[in-house]
Each structure stands twice: as structure tokens, then as C-alpha cells.
C-alpha positions in Angstrom: 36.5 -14.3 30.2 33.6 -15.8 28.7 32.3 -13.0 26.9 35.3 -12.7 25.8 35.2 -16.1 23.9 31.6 -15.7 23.0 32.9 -12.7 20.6 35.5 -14.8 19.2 33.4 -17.9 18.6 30.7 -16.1 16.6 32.5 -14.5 13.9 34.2 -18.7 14.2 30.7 -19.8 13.8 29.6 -17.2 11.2 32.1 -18.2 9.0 31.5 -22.0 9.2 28.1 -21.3 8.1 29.1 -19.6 5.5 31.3 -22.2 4.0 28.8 -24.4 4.6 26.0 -22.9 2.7 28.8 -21.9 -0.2 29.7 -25.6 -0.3 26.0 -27.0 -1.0 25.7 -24.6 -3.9 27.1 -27.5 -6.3 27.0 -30.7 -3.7 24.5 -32.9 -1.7 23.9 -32.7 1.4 25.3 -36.1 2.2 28.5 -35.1 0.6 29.0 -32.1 2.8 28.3 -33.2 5.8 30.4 -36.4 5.6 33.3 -34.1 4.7 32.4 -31.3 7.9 32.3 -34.8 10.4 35.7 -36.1 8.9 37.4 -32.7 8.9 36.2 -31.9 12.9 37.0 -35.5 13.8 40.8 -35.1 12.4 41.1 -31.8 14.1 39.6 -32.8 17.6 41.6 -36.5 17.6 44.7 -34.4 17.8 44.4 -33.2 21.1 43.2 -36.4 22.2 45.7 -38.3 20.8 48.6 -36.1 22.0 46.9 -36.8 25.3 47.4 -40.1 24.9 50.4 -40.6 23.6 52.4 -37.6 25.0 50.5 -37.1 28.7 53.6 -34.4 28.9 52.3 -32.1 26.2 48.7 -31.3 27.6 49.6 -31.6 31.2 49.0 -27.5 31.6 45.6 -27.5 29.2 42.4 -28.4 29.4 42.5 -31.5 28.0 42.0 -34.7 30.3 45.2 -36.9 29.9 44.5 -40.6 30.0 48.1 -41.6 32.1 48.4 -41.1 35.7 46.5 -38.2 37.8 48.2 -35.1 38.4 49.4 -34.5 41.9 
């Protein structure tokens, strides 16, 4: 299982750096990575959000609802 997601998080990881390196070509840093922070947040408050908000939705993942434990 884990190797499993250890080949499918470094071609994820190969291609972030990537895009990374192709986006400082014509930017600053600064700019970048204040972009890369605001993109990962919107993508990873999702989850946590639909966590909060709909406990229902997430009950079966791996995210940690904030309602009432799970029996």
C-alpha cells in the first residue's frame, strides 16, 4: 500500500517542481510562493471545511470530523 502511494506521489511531486522552477523564470520568489501557499491552502480547506460543515460527507475518510465521535 505504501509503496504504492510513494510511486504515485513522486511523479505528483516531480511535476510540482517543475512548475515551480518554470514559474520563477519571469517572477520573484515572493510572488511564487505566495501564490503555491494560497493555492494548497484553498485545496486543503476543502476537506476541512466539508468536515465541518457536512460531518456526513467525510464520515468514511480519513479526515477527522469536528461534530460528534463515531460510534
Amino acid at each position: 500500500m505504501w509503496t504504492l502511494l510513494a510511486f504515485i506521489s513522486a511523479p505528483c511531486l516531480g511535476c510540482y517542481d517543475v512548475s515551480k522552477k518554470i514559474a520563477l523564470r519571469d517572477n520573484t520568489v515572493v510572488d511564487v510562493l505566495a501564490v503555491s501557499i494560497c493555492v494548497s491552502a484553498f485545496i486543503l480547506s476543502v476537506p476541512l471545511l466539508l468536515s465541518r460543515f457536512c460531518p456526513e460527507v467525510t464520515a468514511g475518510t480519513l479526515f477527522v470530523t469536528f461534530g460528534k465521535p463515531q460510534p
